[in-house]
C-alpha positions as a printed NumPy array, in Angstrom:
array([[ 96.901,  89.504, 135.689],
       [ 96.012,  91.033, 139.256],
       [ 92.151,  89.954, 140.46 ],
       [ 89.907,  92.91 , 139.359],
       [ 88.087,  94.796, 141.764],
       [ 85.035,  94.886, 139.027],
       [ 84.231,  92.422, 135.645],
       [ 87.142,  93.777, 133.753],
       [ 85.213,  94.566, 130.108],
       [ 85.452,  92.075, 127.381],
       [ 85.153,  92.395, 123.706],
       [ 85.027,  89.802, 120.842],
       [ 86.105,  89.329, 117.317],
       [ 84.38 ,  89.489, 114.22 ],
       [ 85.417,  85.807, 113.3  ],
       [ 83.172,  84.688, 116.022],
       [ 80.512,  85.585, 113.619],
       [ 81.827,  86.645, 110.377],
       [ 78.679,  86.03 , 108.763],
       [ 77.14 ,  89.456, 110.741],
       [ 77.502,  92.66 , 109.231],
       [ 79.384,  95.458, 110.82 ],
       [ 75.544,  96.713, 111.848],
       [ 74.242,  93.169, 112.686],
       [ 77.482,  92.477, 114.567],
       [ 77.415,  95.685, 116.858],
       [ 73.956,  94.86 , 117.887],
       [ 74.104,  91.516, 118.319],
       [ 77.754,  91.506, 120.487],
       [ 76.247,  94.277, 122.614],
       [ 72.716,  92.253, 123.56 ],
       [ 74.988,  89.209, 124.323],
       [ 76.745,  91.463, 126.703],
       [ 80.238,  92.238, 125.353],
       [ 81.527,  95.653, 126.027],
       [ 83.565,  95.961, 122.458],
       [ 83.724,  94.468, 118.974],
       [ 86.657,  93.943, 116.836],
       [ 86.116,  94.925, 113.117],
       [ 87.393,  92.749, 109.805],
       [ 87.175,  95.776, 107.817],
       [ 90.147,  94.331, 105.611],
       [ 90.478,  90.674, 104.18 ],
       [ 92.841,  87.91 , 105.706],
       [ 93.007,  86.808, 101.638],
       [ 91.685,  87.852,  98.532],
       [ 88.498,  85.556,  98.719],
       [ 87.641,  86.088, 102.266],
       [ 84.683,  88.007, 104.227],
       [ 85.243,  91.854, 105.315],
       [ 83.623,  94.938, 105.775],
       [ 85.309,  97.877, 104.481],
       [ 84.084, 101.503, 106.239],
       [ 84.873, 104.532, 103.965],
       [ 84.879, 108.237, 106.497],
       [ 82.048, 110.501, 105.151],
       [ 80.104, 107.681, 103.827],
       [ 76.625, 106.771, 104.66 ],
       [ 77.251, 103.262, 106.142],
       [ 80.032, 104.461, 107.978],
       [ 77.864, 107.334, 109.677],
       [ 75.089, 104.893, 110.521],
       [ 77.735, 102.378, 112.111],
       [ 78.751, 105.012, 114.546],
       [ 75.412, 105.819, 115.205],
       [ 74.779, 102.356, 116.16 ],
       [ 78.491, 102.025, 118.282],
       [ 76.564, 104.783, 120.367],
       [ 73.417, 103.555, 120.712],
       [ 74.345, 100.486, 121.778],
       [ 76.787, 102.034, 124.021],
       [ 79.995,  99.513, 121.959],
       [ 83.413, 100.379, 121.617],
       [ 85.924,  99.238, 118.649],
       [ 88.921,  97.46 , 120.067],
       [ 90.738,  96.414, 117.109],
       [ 90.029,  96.671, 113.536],
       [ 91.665,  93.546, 111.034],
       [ 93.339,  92.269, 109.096],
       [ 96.697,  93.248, 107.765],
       [ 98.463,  90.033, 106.247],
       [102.402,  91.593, 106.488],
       [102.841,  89.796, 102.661],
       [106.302,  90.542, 100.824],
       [104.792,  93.143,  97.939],
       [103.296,  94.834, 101.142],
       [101.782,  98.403, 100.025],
       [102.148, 100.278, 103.448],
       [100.294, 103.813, 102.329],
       [ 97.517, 101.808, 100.685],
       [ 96.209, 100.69 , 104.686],
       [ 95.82 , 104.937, 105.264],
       [ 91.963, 104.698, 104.434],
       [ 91.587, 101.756, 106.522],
       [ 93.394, 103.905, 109.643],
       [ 91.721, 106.92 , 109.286],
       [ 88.447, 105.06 , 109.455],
       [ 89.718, 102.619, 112.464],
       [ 90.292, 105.825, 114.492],
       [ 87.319, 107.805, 113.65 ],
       [ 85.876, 104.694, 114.652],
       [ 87.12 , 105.154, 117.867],
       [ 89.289, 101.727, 117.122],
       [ 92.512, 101.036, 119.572],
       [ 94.375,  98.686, 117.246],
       [ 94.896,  97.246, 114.09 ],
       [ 95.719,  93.307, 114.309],
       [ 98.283,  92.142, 111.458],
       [100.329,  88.898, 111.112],
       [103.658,  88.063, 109.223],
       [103.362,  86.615, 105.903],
       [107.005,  87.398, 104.821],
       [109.941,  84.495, 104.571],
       [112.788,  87.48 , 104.874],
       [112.681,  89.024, 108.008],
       [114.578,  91.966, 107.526],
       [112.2  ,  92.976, 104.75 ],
       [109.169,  92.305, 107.004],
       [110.853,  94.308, 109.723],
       [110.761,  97.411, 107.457],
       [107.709,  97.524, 106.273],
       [106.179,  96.292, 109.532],
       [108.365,  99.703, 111.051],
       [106.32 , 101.794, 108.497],
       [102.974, 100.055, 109.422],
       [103.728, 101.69 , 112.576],
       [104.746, 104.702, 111.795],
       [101.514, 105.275, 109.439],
       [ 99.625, 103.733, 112.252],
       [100.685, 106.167, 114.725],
       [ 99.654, 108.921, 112.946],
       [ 96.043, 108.079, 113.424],
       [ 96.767, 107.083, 117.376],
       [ 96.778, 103.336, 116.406],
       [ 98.669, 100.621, 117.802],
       [ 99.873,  97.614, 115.834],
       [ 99.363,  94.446, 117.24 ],
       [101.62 ,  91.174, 115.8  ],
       [ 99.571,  87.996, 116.111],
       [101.377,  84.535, 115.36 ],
       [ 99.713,  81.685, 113.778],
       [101.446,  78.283, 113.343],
       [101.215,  78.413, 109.488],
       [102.121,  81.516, 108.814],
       [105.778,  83.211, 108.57 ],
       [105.609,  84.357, 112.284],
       [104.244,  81.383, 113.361],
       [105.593,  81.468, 117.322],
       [105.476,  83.729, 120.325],
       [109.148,  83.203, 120.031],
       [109.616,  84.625, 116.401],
       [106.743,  87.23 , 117.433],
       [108.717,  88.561, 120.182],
       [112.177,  88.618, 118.133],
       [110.107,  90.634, 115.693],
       [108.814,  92.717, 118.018],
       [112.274,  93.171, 119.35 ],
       [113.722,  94.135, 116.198],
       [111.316,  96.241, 114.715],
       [111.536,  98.508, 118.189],
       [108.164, 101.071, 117.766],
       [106.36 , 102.116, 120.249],
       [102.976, 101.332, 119.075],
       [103.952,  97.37 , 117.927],
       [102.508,  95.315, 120.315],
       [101.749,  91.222, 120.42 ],
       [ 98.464,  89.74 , 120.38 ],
       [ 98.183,  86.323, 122.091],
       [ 95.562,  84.187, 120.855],
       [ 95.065,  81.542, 123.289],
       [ 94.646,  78.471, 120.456],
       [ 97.678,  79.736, 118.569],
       [ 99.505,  79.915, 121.755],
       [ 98.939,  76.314, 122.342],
       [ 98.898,  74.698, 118.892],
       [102.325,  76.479, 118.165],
       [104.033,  74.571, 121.287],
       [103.712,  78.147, 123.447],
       [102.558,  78.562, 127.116],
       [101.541,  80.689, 130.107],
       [105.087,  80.651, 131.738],
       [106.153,  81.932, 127.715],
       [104.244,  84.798, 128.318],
       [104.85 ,  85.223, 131.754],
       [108.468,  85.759, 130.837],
       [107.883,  88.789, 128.374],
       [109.247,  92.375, 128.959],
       [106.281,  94.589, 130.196],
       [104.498,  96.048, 127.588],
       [105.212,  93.162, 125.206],
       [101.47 ,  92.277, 125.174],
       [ 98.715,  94.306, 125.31 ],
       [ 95.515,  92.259, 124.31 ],
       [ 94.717,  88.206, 124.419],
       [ 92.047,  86.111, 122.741],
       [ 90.165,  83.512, 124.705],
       [ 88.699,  80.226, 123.264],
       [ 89.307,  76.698, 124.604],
       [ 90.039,  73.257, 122.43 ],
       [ 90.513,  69.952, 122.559],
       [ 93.38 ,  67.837, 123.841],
       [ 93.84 ,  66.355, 120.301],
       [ 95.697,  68.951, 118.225],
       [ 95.573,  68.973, 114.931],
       [ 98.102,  67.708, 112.176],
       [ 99.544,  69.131, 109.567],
       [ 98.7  ,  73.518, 107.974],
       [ 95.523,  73.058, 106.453],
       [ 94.007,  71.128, 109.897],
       [ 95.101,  73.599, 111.963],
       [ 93.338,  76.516, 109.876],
       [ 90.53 ,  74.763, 110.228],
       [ 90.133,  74.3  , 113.912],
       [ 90.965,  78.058, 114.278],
       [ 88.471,  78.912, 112.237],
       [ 85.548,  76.575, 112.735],
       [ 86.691,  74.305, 115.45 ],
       [ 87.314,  76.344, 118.617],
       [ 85.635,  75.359, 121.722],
       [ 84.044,  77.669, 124.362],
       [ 86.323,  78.496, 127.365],
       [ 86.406,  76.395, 130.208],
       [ 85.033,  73.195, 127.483],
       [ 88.409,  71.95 , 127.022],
       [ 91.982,  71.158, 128.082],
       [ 93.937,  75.132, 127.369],
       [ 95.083,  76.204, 130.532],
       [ 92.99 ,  79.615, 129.985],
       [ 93.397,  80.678, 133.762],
       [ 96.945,  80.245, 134.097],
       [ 97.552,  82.302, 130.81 ],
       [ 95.183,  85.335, 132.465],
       [ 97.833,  84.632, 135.557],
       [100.292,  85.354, 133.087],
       [ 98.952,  88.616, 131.804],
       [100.116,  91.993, 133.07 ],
       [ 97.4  ,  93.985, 134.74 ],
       [ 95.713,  95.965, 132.179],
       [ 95.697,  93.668, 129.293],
       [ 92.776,  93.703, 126.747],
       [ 90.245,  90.72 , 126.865],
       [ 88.774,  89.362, 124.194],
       [ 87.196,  86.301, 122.851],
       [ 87.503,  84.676, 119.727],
       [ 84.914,  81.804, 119.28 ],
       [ 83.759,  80.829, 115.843],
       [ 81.534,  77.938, 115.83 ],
       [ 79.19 ,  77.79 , 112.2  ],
       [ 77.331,  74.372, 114.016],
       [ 75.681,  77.229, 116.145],
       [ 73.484,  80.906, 115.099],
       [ 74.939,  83.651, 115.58 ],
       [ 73.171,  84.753, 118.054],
       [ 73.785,  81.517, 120.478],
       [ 77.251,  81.96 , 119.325],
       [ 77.764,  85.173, 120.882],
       [ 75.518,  84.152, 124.143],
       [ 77.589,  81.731, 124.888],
       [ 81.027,  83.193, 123.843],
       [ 80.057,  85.839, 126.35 ],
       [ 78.678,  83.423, 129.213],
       [ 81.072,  80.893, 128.647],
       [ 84.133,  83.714, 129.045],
       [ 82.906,  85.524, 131.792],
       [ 81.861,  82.4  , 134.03 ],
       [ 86.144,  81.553, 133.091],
       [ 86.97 ,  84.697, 134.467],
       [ 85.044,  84.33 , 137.502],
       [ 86.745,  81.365, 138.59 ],
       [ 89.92 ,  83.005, 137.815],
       [ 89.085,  85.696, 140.087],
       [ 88.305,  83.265, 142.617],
       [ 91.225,  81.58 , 142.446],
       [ 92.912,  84.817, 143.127],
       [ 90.833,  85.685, 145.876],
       [ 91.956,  82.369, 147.411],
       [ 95.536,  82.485, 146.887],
       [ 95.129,  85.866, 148.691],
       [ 93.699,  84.582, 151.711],
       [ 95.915,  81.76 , 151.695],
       [ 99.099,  84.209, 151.976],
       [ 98.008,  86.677, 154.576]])
């Protein structure tokens, strides 16, 4: 990524602080100082935390009231699990309010052992999505079906829209044996957005271990061993910043303070860095 000539805006996601309500969240992101929120208006399971937002309803109203009186954007809204018994038309409520919403994205991941299938209904994910100016954006996880950058891109590849995208998440990068120079080597346009954390030098073993650190056990950036700078190196100019910091030993409200300090003092030194290789090569 090429050095900014100003803070390049940064947004964070809702698993930072789950616990917040779409209202509570908005406020609280925008006095920490991020410029954009993500959204979990859909559940990564059937017992998990999310928000839905109906268009013409009350709540929904209010929470664009408050996305404009705090002056926040929505950069992605989540989360689409790609399972096999996939109902593609059902997501049209969740799209129509993601772009009245102002949303850019929707984040899903693939949760389907056949490929071909999750290729086709991924394709009409898309092609629903675009109807409401939405992009899709494929994030890999270790334990799930598209598990790599690798199988991401091949997905990406095969499924061919316009509007599918990759999301790198910086943890997932690492803890499924990805790195910088991977996404260095991508076809422009391949990624569009990245989410920062940092973690330890002692991954995790086995599914269930690995959930867990992404979920509870990420570390601020620049507080452990990811190389976080050389990834935003890797980055074509352009590409969405976020931060994705969950950490339940901490309030919410610290959380977010220091997702947002931690982050931008990362990107600082990253810009730095730049500065200096500049000098260095004149």
């Amino acid at each position: 990524m090429s050095a900014p000539t100003k803070a390049p805006k940064l947004a964070v996601a809702h698993l930072t602080a789950l616990e917040l309500t779409p209202l509570e969240w908005v406020t609280q992101a925008a006095r920490a100082g991020f410029d954009a929120v993500g959204l979990r208006l859909n559940p990564t399971s059937a017992d998990a935390i999310a928000y839905p937002s109906i268009v013409g309803s009350e709540a929904h109203r209010v929470l664009r009231r408050v996305l404009a009186d705090e002056g926040m954007t929505v950069h992605d809204v989540e989360f689409i699990p790609m399972l096999p018994d996939i109902d593609v038309a059902s997501y049209a409520p969740m799209f129509d309010a993601a772009a009245d919403l102002g949303a850019r994205c929707v984040t899903v991941s693939g949760d389907d052992p056949d490929a071909g299938r999750l290729a086709a209904n991924l394709a009409a994910l898309c092609e629903l999505a675009a109807q409401y100016g939405l992009r899709v954006d494929l994030e890999f996880m270790r334990w799930r079906h598209v598990g790599t950058l690798k199988q991401a891109r091949s997905m990406v590849e095969r499924v061919a829209s316009a509007n599918l995208a990759i999301l790198v998440d910086a943890l997932h990068l690492a803890r499924s044996g990805g790195s910088p120079a991977d996404v260095r080597a991508l076809s422009v346009g391949m990624v569009r957005a990245v989410q920062l954390c940092d973690a330890s030098q002692h991954a995790p073993v086995g599914d269930d271990a690995t959930i867990l650190e992404a979920r509870t056990g990420r570390l601020p950036p620049g507080e452990g061993v990811l190389p976080l700078i050389d990834l935003l190196d890797a980055l074509p100019a352009g590409t969405a910043l976020g931060v994705e910091m969950p950490l339940p030993s901490l309030p919410a409200k610290d959380r977010l303070e220091l997702a947002y300090r931690s982050t931008r003092a990362m990107l600082e030194v990253a810009c730095r860095r730049h500065e200096s290789l500049g000098e260095s090569q004149q």
